[in-house]
N, C-alpha and C positions, 0 to 999 in steps of 0.2 A: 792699929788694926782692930781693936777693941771696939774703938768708937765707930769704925763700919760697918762690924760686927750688931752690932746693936742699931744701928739706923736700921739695914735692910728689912727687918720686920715690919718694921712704920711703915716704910715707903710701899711696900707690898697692900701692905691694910691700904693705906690712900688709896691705891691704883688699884685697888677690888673693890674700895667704895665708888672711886669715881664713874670703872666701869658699870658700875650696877647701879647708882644713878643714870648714866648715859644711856641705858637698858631701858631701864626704868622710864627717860624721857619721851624715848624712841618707841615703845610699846603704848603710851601715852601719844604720841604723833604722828602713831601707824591708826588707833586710834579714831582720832581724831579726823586724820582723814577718811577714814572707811565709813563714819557715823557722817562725812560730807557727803560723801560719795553715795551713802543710801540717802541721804536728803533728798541730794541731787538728780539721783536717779525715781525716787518718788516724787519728786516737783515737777519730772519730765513726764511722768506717767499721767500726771493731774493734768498737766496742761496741753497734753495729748487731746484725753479725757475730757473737756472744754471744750477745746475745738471740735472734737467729734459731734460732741454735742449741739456748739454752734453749728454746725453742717446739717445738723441734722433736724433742727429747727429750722433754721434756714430753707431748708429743701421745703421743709414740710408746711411752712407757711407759705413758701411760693407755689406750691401744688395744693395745699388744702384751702388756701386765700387768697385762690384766684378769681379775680373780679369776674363776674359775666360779661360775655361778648354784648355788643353795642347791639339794640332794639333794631338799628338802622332807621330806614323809614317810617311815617307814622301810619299805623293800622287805628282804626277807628269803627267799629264795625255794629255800634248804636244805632240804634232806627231817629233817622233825620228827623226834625221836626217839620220842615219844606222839605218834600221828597221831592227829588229829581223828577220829569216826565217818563222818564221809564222804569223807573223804582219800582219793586210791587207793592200790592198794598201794603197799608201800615193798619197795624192793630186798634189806632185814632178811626183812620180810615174807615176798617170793618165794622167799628161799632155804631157807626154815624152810617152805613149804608145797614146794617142789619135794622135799627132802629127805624128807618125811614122805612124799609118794605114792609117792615109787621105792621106797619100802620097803613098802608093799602088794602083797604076795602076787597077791591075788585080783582087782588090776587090771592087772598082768602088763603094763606100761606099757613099752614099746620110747621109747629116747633118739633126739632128734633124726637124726641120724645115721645112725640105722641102719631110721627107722620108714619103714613102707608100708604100703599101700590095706589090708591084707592083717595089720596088726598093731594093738595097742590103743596109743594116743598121744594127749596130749592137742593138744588144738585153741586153746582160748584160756582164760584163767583171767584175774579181774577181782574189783573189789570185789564183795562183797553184802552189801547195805545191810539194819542190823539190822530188827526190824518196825518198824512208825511208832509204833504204842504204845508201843515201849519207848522209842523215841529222844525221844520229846517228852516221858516223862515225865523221862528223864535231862536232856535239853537245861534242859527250861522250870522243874522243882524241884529237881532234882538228888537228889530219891528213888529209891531204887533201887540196883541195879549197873549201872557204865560197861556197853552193848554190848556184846558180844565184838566185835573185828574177824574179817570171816569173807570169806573167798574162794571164790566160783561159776565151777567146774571145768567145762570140757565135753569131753569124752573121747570119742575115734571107737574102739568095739571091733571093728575088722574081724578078730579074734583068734577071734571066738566061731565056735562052727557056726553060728546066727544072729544074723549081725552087725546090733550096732546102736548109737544112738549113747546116752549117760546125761550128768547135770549132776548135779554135787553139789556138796555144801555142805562147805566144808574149817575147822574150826574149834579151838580158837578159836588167831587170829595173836599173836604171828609166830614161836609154839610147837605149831601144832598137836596133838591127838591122839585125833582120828578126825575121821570125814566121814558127812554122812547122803545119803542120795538126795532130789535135788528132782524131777527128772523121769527114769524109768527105761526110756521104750518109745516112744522115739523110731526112726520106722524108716531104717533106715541109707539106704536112698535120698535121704533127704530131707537128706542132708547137702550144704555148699556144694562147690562146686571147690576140691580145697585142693592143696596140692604136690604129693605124689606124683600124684595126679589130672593135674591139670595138664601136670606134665612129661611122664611118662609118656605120654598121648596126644600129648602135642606130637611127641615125637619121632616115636611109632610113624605118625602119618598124616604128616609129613613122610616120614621115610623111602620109606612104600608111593603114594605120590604122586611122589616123585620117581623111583623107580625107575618107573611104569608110565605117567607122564604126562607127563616133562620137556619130550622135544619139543613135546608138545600146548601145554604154557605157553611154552615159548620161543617158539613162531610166532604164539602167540596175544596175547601182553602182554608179549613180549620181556626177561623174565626167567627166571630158575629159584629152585626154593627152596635150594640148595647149588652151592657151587664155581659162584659166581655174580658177582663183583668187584663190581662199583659198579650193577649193576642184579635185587636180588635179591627177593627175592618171601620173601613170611612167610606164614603160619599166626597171628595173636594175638589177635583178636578173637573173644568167644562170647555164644551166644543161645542160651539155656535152652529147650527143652521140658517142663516139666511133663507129669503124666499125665493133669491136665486139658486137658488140648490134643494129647497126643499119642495118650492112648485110653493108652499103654501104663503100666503101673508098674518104668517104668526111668530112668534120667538116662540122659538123651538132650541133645545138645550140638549145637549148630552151629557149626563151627569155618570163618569166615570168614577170605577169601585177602586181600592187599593187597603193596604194593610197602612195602620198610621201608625207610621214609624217614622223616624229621622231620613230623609230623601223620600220620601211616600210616593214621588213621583216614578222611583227606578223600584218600587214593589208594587205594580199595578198587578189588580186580579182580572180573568175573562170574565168582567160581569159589567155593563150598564146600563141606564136607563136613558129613553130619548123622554124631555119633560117639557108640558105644555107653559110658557111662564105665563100665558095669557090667560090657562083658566084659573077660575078662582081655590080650585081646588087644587092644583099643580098635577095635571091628570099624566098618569104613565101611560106612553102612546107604542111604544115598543123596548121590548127587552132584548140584551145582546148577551147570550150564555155560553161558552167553550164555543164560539166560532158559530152560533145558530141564531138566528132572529126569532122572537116572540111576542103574538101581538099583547101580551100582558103577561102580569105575574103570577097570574092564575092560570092562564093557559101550560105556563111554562114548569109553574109547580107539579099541577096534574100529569102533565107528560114526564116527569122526571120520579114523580111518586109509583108510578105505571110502567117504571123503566124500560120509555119508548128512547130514552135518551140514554147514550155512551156514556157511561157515568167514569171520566177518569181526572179523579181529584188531582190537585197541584197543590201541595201542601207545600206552604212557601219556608222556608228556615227562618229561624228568628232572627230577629236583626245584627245580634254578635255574633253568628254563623256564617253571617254575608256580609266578608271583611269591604269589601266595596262600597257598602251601604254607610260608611263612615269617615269621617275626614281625621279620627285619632291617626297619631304617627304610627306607620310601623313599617316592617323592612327591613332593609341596610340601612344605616345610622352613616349619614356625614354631615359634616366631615367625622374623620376620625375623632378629634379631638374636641371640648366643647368650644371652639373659637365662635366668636361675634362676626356675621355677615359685615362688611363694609357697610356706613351710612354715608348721607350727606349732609354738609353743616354750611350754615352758613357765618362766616370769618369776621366778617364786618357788618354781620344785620342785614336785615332785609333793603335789596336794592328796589323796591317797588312799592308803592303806598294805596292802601286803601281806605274809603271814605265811603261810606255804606256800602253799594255797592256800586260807585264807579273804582277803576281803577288807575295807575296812572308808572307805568315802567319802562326806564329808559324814555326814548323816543315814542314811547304807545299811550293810549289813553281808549280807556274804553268803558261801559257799563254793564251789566247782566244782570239779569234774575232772574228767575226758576217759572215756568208756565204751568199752570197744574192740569193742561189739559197738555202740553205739548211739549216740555221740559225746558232745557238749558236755552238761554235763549240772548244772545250778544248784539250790543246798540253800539249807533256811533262811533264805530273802531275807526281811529285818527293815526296818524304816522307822521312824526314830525307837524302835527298841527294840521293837516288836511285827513279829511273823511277820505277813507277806502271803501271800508261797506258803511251802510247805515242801517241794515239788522243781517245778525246771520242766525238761522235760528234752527233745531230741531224741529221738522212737521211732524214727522210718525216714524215707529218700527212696527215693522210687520212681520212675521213666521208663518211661513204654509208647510204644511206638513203634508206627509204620500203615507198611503196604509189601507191595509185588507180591511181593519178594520174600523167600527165608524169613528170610533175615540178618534182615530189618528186624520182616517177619509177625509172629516169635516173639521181638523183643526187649521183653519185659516184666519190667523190672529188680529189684530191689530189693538197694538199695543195702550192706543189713547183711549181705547174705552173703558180699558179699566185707572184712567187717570194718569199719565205718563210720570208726571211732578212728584206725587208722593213716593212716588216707587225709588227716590233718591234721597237716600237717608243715611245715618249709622258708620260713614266713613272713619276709616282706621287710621291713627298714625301707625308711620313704620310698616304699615303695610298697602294700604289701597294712596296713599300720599307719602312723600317725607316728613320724618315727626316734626320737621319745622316749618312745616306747610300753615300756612292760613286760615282755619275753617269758617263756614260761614253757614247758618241755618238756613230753611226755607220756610214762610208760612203759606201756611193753606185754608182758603173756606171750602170744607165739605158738608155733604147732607148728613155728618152724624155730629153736627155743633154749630151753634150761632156766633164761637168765635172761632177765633183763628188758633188753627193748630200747627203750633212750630215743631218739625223735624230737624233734629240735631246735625253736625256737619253732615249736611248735604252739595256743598259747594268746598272743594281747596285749591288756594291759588298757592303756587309756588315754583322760585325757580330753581334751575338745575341744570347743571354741567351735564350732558348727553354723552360724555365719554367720545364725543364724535368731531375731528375740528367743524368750525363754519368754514373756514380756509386754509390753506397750508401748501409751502411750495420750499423746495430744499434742492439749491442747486451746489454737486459736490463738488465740480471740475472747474477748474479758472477757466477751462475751454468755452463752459457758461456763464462763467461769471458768479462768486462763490457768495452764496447768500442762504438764508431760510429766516421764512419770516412765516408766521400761524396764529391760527385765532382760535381759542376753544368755542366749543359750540355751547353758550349756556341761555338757555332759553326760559319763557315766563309760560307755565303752563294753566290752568283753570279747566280742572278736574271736574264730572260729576261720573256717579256709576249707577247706574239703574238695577234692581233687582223686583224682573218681574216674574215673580214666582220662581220660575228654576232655572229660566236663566240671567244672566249679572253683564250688564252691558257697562262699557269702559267709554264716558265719553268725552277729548280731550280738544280742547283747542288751544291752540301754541302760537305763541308770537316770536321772531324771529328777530334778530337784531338788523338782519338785513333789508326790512321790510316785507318779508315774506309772512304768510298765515299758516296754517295747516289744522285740517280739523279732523280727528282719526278716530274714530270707532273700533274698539276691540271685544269681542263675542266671550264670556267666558261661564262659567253657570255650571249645571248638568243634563242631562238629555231626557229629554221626555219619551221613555220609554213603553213599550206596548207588550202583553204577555207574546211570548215566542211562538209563532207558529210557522211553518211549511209550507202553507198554501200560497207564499206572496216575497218570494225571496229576492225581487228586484222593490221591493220597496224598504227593506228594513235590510240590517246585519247582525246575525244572532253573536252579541256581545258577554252575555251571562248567561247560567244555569237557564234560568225561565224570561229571560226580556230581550227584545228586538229592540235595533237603534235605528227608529224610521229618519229616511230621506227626509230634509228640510230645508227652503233658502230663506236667508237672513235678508232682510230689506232694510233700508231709512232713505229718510227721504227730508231732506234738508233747503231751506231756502237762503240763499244768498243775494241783499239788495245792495249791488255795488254802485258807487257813487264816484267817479275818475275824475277827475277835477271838476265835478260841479252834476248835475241832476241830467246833461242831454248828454247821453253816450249812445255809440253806436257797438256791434258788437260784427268783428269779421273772424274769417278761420286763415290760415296759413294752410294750403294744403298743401300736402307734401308729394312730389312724382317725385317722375324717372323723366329725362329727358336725352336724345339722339342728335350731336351736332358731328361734323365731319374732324374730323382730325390730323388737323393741319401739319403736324410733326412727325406721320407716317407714311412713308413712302408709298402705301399702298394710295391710291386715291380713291377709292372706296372705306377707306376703313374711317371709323366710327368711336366715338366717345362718350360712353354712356354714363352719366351720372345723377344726382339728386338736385331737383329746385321744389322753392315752393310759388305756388301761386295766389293771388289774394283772392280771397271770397268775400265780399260785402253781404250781411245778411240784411233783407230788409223789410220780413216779414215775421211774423208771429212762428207762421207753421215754414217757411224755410229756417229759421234757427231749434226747430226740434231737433236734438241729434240723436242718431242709433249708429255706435261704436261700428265702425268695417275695420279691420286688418289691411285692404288694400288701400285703405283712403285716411292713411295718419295726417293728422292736423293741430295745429297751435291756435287755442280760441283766445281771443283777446277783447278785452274790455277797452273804451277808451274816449275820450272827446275829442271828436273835430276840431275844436277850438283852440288846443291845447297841443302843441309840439316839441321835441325837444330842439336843440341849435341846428341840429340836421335835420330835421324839418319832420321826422317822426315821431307818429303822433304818442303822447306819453299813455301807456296802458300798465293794462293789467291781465296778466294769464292765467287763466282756469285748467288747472290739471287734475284730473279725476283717477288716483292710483286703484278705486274700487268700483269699479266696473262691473256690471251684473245683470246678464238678458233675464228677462224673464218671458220663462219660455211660455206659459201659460196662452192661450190665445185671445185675442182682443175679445172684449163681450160676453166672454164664459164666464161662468162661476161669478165668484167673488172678484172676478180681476177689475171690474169697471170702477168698484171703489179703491180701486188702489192704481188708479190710470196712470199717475207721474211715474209706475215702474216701466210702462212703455220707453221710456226716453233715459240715454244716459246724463245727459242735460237737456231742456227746454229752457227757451228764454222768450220773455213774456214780457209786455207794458205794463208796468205799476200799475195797477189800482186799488186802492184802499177796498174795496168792493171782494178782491181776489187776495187775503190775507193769508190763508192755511192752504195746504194742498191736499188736505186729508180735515177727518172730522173723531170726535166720539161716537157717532154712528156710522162709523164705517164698517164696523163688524155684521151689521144687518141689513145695510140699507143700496145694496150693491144693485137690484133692479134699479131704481132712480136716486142713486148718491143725493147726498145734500149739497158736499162740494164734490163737482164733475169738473177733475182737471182737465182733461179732454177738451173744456168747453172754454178753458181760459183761450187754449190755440186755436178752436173754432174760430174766436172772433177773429183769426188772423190778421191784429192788428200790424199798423207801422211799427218797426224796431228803430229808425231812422230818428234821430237827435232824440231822443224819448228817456225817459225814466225806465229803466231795462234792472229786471230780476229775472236774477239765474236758479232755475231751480235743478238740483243735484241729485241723484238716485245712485245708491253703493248700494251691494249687496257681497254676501257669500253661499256657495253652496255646503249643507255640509253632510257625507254620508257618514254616519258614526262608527266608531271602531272603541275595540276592548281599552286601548289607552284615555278614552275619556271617560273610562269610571276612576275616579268617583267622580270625579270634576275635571270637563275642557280645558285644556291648559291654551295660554293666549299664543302660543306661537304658530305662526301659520292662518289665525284667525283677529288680524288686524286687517281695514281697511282705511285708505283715509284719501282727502285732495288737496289740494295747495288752491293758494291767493300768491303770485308771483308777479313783482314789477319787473315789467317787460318796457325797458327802454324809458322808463319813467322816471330817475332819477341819475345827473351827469358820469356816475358810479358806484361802486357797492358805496350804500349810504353807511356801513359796519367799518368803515374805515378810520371811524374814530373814535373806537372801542378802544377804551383803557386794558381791556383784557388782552389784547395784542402783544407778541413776542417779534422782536427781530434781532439775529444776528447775525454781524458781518465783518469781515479782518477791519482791524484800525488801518491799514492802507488798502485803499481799492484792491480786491481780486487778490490778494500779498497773505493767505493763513499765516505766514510765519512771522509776521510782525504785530501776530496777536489778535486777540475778537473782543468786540464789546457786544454786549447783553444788554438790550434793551426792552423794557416792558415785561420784565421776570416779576414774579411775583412770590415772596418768600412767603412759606406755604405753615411756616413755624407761628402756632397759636399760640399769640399770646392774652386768651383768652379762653373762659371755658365756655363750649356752647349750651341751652337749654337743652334740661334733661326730659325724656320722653316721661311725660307723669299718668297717662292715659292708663295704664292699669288698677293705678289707685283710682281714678278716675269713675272708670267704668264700674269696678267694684261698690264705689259708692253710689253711681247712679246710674244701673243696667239700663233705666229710661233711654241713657244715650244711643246704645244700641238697640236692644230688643222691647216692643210691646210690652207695657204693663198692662197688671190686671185695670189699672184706673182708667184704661183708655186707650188712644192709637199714641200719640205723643204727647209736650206738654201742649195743652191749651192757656190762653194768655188772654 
């Protein structure tokens, strides 16, 4: 027992050692694991941590290093070295025909610089386009010799004892060596306002105005025209008298007053002068004061110093007074939020190429250039390889104005005399085009440079989804048979916008994938307003505080030379009745069945294809050649629809209306002659007793229309009475006009039928939805590209030349 006794202490010790080792191991083991366990949970965090990161580089290099979308087609828009025959000139060109005239003796030509009223100088100088015989025999065989390139000179000889103006033919480019005369006895009144004109009377009736009438304008509209700080008065507005209006043969001017401010034209003051341009002193022939005529401004002064005159001033507010007078934002703010208006991009590049200025999209091909007396101006338009037209072209816009008074009486515009071409400049991306529009410059020979002065985008071609289908048909019911099939409408458009003076003309022509044309005209600007008076409330709408928005119709006048399978077309109308046959399916035997046919009208004279729009007598005009039929034996054409229709109510022989004859007719269709090129002139502001061009006289000749060379000439207009919503600026809606080019039976079906951009979908069994649909011609809309950024801000900052006038000049010169 002893020896029991004695072990149980050891054994105890052992088993308090071993537990406290075993402790010991196990606190070491808990340990160990908990020191894995944060390893392991920080190796999780890291490699989290990693991938985040991968993701997040990854993202960021597929969104920050994303390649740019494809150029697409090639643009090339350098001045050719062989210009095309309808190119305009080239800067080669203008120097090789400037150099040859200066050295003509016998035109005695004064340099920029040094010309006046009083020296021979030219005016403008442009292509001129070979005759059409020859060009089409060159273009469509290639028999023959290339055209010359040739340049139409217009020359003001105020040098002569009877001054007058001539246009010649300069040939051939870009080596001249000689000129013929195209028109030689133009008489020198009939010329437009041009610089020395211009200035010269500006200064001379400022001058004699402020010397004899300052006071009178300072009490009366609390300005002056000089040494005037922030409240100054101008001179810059004019309204032509012709000598059909004025009884006289003189230019005669109406040089209206206004405060010069930002919109100067919507701050006009009651004050003008009528001003002689013919004499050498620029004599003041009558004054126009608060509603009164005076034969000078001396008479006018004395009576108003003698207060025989109703003195009641119009002191006009200053221009941040007359929130109208401004295009800053202001208002209601939307959207709410600052979100980005939608754009348009293009996904895969440009589907169209240009090459100076031909161009060539889809199934079109066509060329343009800018006319600086006549604007935008389209050649050779081809469809699938055949000519439709062989020129479509702007002739003229014209504005007549109605008013009490004379400013407004005698504004009866036309728009080419102050140069149609330049007045197309400074277009915007992202807003007057899509910022991934095309642009394309215009150059110009005017009388203020011996070269040529390039204006920045003044042309953008580009195309664009219309938001509109071309086609589309969606049958829901098996009862029709379950299908839809659609084609987006995206079209090629070539843009120019004119801004002549206060108003901004939109002018588009669009090509269709269906072989269709359209060429639309949209009015946008601000109104040419006259100070507010009472005495004449059917010609104006008191719109503001102090201004009237006079009555005015929008004219143009456009030529169309279509070309339907070949140079001899004829042209018929579809007229449209009502026709009476019995009706054989009613018992009654009297009774009757009244419905619509049409009837064929051959037209086969000059002055039977004049047309003036009737409401009783709808008709489908058709272009087309005898020669040429579809498998039914119809002949293949082309249809002329005019959606801008416009009387002019004016009557024949009055006024101004004889120079602007083509507004008689909603279309007129005439025999080609190289001879009958424009339908208008740059004299048509003055020269309306004996026009230079008398349309009128092209129909006179009542030639044959029968197998012939046949040009359509087209007249749109709009009326517009003004209202408070066009301050500060017309908005285009409501104020678009445009006509179509439409194949009428000319092609076995829609030739758009084999657009890629086409959708169709239909069950995979006939008529059967529930055994599923296939999609065909979907087009997955997911960029994987990033399109070019709109950089025009930077742009324009660098170089305002783009848009606005510098001090160095009108544009660049080259």
């Amino acid at each position: 027992m002893d020896n029991n006794h004695e072990t149980e202490p050891l054994d105890k010790i052992n088993n308090d050692q071993s537990k406290a080792r075993h402790e010991e191991e196990s606190e070491k083991h808990r340990k160990t694991i908990g020191r894995f366990r944060i390893a392991l949970f920080a190796a999780g965090i890291v490699i989290l941590l990693l991938l985040i990161i991968v993701i997040v580089v990854g993202v960021t290099k597929k969104y920050e290093k994303i390649e740019p979308c494809s150029s697409g087609q090639r643009v090339d828009l350098s001045e050719p070295l062989v210009p095309s025959i309808f190119h305009d000139l080239t800067s080669k060109e203008v120097k090789g025909m400037m150099d040859f005239l200066f050295k003509q003796k016998d035109l005695n030509l004064t340099r920029p610089e040094k010309m006046s009223v009083k020296s021979s100088y030219i005016f403008s100088a442009e292509l001129h386009l070979p005759n059409k015989r020859d060009a089409i025999s060159y273009l469509d065989r290639g028999s023959g010799q290339r055209p010359p390139r040739e340049a139409r000179v217009i020359i003001f000889r105020g040098d002569l004892l009877i001054p007058k103006i001539m246009e010649i033919i300069v040939t051939p480019l870009p080596n001249p060596t000689h000129y013929t005369i195209w028109i030689d006895d133009i008489p020198f009144q009939y010329r437009p306002v041009t610089g020395p004109d211009y200035g010269g009377a500006l200064v001379s009736i400022t001058t004699k105005t402020n010397e004899k009438a300052r006071q009178l304008l300072l009490e009366s509209f609390g300005g002056t025209l000089v040494d005037c700080g922030d409240t100054c008065l101008t001179y810059k507005y004019i309204s032509p008298m012709s000598a059909a209006v004025s009884g006289r043969k003189e230019r005669l001017y109406w040089y209206w007053m206004s405060q010069f401010v930002e919109f100067y034209i919507l701050h006009p003051i009651d004050f003008a002068v009528l001003v002689n341009m013919d004499d050498p002193n620029y004599a003041i022939e009558k004054v126009w004061y608060n509603e009164h005529t005076f034969d000078s401004l001396d008479s006018l002064v004395k009576q108003y110093n003698e207060n025989k005159l109703q003195k009641k001033p119009i002191l006009f507010p200053v221009m941040s007074e007359n929130l109208f007078s401004t295009l800053y934002r202001r208002g209601t703010e939307v959207p709410k939020t600052n979100q980005r208006a939608p754009i348009s991009i293009e996904p895969d590049g440009k589907r169209y190429s240009v090459q100076g200025q031909h161009v060539t999209y889809m199934n079109w091909d066509f060329d343009f250039r800018m006319s600086s007396t006549r604007g935008p101006q389209l050649y050779d338009i081809r469809f699938m390889d055949e000519r439709i037209v062989y020129e479509l072209a702007l002739q003229e816009v014209s504005v007549f104005y109605s008013g009490y008074k004379p400013t407004q009486m005698f504004s009866n515009y036309f728009d080419s005399t102050a140069l149609i071409g330049p007045q197309d400049k400074g277009l915007v991306p992202g807003v007057d085009c899509p910022s991934h529009a095309t642009f394309t410059d215009a150059l110009h020979v005017m009388e203020s440079s011996t070269k040529p002065i390039i204006y920045k985008n003044a042309f953008c071609i580009f195309e664009i989804n219309t938001g509109m289908p071309l086609r589309r048909h969606h049958s829901f019911s098996p009862f029709h048979g379950t299908m839809y099939e659609g084609l987006p409408n995206s079209v090629l458009i070539l843009r120019s916008i004119l801004s002549v003076v206060n108003y901004s003309y939109l002018l588009d022509v669009i090509f269709y994938q269906t072989g269709a044309i359209e060429v639309k005209v949209v009015s946008t600007g601000y109104i040419l307003a006259t100070p507010f008076t009472s005495n004449a409330p059917n010609f104006g709408v008191h719109v503001s505080d102090n201004i009237n928005g006079n009555l005015h119709h929008h004219m143009f006048s456009y030529k169309v030379d279509l070309d339907i399978e070949g140079t001899h077309n004829r042209y018929r109308t579809l007229d449209i009745s009502t026709t009476a046959s019995a009706n054989r399916f009613n018992p009654d035997p009297n009774a009757k069945i009244i419905q619509g046919q049409f009837v064929i009208s051959e037209k086969k004279t000059e002055k039977e294809a004049a047309y003036k729009f009737n409401f009783d007598t709808p008709k489908y005009h058709l272009f087309y050649s005898n020669l040429k039929s579809n498998k039914f034996g119809v002949p293949k054409s082309y249809r002329l629809l005019n959606r801008g229709m416009s009387k002019q109510l004016l009557p024949p022989g009055k006024g101004n209306e004889p120079a602007m004859a083509w507004m008689r007719y909603q279309m007129a269709v005439t025999k080609h002659s190289d001879r009958e090129r424009t339908s208008s002139t740059i004299y048509s502001g003055l020269d309306a007793l004996d026009p230079v061009v008398n349309f009128q006289k092209f129909l006179d000749n009542n030639d044959t229309i029968v197998d012939e060379d046949l040009v359509a000439w087209v007249s749109m207009g709009v009326q517009h009475i003004p209202h408070t919503e066009d301050l500060p600026v017309t908005h285009t809606p409501g104020m678009d006009l445009s006509f179509f080019l439409l194949p009428y039976n000319y092609f076995p079906e829609d030739p758009a039928m084999g657009s890629r951009d086409s959708m169709r979908i239909e069950p995979n069994v006939y008529n059967n939805p529930k055994s599923g649909v296939r999609v065909t011609g979907f087009n997955n809309e997911d960029l994987q590209c990033k399109p070019p950024s709109n950089s025009y801000k930077e742009m324009v900052e660098a170089d305002p030349g783009i848009l606005f006038e510098t001090a160095e000049g009108q544009s660049t010169s080259i």
